[in-house]
N, C-alpha and C positions, 0 to 999 in steps of 0.2 A: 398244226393243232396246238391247244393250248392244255399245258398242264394243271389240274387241282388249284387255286390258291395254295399258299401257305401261310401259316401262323407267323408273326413278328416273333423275329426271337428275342426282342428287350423291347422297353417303353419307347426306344427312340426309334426303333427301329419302324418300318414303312405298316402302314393297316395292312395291306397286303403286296404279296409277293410272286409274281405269275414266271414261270420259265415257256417261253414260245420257242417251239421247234415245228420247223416248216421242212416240207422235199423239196424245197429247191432253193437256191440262192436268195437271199433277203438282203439290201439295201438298205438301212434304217435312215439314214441320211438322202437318200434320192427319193425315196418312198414317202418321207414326211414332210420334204421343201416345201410341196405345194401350200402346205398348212401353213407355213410362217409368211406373215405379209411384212416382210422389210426385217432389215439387221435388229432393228428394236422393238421390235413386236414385245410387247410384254406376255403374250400368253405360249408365246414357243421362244427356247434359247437352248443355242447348242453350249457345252461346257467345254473345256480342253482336253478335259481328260475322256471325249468321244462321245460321252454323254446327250441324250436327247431329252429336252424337259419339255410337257407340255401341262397345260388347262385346261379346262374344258367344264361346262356347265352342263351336268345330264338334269332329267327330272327327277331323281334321286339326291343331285346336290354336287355341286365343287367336287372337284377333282384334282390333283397332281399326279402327272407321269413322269418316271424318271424310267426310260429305255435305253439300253444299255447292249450291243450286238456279242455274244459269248464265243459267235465260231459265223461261217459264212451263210448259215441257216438257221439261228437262235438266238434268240436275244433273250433278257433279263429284264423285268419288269414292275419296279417299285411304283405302288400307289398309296397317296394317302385322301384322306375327306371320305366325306359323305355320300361320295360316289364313285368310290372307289371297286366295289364290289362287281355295280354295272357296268363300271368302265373293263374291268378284266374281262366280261364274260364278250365284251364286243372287240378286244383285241385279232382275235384272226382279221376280222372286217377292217378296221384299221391299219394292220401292216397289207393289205390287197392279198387275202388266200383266196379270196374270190373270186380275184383280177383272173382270167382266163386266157392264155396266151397263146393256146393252141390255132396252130394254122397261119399264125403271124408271121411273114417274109418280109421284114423291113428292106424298103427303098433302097439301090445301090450306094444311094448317099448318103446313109446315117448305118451303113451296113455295120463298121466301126467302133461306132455308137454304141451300137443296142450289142453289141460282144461286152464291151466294156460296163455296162451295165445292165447287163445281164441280170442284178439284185432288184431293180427297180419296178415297184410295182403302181398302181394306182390304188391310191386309197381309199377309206370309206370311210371318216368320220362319223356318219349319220345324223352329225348337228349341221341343221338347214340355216338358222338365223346366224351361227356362228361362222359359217362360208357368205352369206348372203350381206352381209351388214356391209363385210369391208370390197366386197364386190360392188353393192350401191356407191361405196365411197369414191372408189379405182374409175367411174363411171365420167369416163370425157377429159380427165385430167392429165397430168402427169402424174404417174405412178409415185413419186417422193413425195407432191403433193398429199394422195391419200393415204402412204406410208404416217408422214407426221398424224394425219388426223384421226387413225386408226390409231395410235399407241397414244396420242393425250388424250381422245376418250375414255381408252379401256383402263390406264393407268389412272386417270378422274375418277373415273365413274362405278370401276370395276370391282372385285372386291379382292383382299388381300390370298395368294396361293395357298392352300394346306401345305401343312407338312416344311421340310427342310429347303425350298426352294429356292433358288438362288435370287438373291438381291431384286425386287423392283418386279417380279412378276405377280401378273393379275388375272382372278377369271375374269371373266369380259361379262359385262351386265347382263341381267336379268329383260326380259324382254317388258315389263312395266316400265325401267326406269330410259330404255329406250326410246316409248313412245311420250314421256314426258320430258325429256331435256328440254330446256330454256332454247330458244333464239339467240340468245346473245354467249352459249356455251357451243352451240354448230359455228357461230361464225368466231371466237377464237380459234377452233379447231382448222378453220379454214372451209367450212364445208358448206356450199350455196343451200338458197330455203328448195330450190329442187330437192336438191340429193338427200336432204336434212327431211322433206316432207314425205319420201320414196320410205326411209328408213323407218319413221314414225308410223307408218301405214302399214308396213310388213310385219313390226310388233304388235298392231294392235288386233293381225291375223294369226299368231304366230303359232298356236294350236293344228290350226288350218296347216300351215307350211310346213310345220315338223311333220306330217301324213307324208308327207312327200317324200320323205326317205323311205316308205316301205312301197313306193309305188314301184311302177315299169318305168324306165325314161324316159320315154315320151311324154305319158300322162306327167310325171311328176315334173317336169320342164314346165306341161302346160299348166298346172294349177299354180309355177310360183307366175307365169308371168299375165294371169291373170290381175293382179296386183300394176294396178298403174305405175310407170315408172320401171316397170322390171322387165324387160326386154329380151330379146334371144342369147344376145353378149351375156348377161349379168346372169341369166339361166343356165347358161354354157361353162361360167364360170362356176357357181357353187354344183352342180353336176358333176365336176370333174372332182370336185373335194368332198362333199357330203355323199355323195351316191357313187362315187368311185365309177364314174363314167370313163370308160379307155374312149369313146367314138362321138364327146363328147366338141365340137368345133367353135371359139371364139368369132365369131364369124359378128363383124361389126369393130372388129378391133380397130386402131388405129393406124399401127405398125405392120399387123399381124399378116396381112397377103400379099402384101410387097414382100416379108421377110419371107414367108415359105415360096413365093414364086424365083424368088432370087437363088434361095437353096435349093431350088430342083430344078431348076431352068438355066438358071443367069438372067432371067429376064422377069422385072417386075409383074404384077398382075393383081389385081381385084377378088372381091369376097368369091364371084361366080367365079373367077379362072382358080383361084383356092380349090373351092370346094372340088373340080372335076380333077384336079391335080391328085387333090386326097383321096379320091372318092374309091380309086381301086383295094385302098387299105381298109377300107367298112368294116369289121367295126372297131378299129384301131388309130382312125382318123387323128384324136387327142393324144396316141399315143406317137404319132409318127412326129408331132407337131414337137411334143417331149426332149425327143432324142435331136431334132433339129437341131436345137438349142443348147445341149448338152454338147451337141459337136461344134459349136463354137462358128460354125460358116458365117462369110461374111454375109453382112447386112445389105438390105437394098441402100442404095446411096439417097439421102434425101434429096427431095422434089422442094420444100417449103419450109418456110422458116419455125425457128423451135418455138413450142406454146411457151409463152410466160409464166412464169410461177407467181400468181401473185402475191403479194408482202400481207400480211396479218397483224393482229395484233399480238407483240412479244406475250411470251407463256412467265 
């Protein structure tokens, strides 16, 4: 549950100041990964001193989070901006008190795993374009690939963090200036007139797609991939970050079902050998897939040679 705000105690100090105490173990670093796309993401950065910062765009206005773990079930929680207020009141959602884990028996294989973290939960952002943007990005590529191209948009295009935030962070645009970027501002970033006209089209619904965080997961799956361009992958993906889906499946990935067949078989397999693999964990699917990877198992061995990265114009 989450405490009262409270009062800044000086001018410098945060707009507000939320104390989150949860029953049970909380993870603030396993529980928020999924949100950051790449070591330089400008709208998420971890600090040294344990610190979690994020961004975020509500319809209230910009936001800074500064999340901070107090004990193994409470964190501390500075906001600053114009959406700071909203942004507290949806902090349960955000660290997964939602997240339901009742009845969950992870896999002998990741048995380990899910001991060791134990804190981590799925999240609920509840901003759909802000999962969705760089999910269109990630779309056929290599992951660095849409890494760079997500952090020179947001850092271009985005706007400066409230509050004390560390160096070089940005909220991430407004869904207007989304559907207007230039051609020649997608292809610095590196990002093909596909993926560049997917992303144009989802702003210019995006009224429409933010509904989708108060649906059931199904339906709200199916209204975003209603949207040309947006497919079960890229639905799969913002699901698991904006609507805090645990049984939500990448299914189309590249990598994704040779790796989980590798770590529960030894033996590579396809999206359908995936899914029957998963299927006994319903509705945990995304979560089993989690902890996979948290345990480090080896990979499938590749079959095909690596995609090219290809060269752009320097920034």
């Amino acid at each position: 549950m989450a405490a009262p705000p409270t009062a800044p105690a000086t001018a410098e100090a945060a707009d507000l100041v939320v104390e989150h105490v949860s029953e049970r173990p909380l993870d603030l670093g396993l529980t928020l990964a999924p949100l950051r796309h790449g070591a330089g993401d400008p709208t998420v950065r971890r600090t040294p001193d344990g610190a979690v910062w994020r961004t975020s765009l509500l319809p209230s206005g910009p936001v800074t989070q500064r999340l901070v773990a107090t004990g193994e079930r409470s964190a501390v929680v500075h906001l600053w901006g114009p959406g700071a207020r909203q942004a507290a009141g949806q902090l349960p959602d955000l660290l997964g008190e939602h997240d339901d884990v009742a009845g969950f028996v992870a896999p002998p294989q990741v048995r380990r795993a899910a001991l060791r973290a134990a804190g981590m939960r799925m999240p609920r952002s509840g901003r759909v374009m802000e999962a969705l943007v760089p999910a269109v990005l990630e779309q056929k590529v290599q992951v660095v690939t849409a890494h760079r191209a997500w952090r020179l948009l947001v850092t271009r295009r985005g706007t400066p963090a409230p509050g004390p935030a560390p160096e070089g962070m940005r909220v991430v645009p407004d869904a207007r200036t989304w559907a207007s970027l230039p051609v020649w501002e997608w292809h610095r970033a590196g990002v093909d007139p596909r993926r560049a006209s997917t992303v144009a089209r989802c702003a210019r619904v995006t009224a429409r797609l933010e509904e989708a965080a108060g649906l059931p997961g199904g339906e709200a799956r199916g209204r975003l991939e209603l949207v040309p361009g947006v497919g079960v992958w890229t639905s799969a993906e913002v699901a698991q970050r904006a609507l805090g889906d645990a049984d939500a499946v990448s299914v189309g990935d590249f990598h994704l079902a040779a790796a989980v067949g590798w770590a529960l078989t030894g033996e590579r397999t396809d999206d359908d050998g995936m899914l029957q693999l998963l299927a006994p964990y319903a509705p945990h699917r995304h979560r089993v897939v989690r902890l996979l990877f948290l345990d480090r198992r080896p990979q499938a061995p590749r079959r095909g040679p690596r995609l090219p990265i290809p060269a752009h114009l320097a920034v």
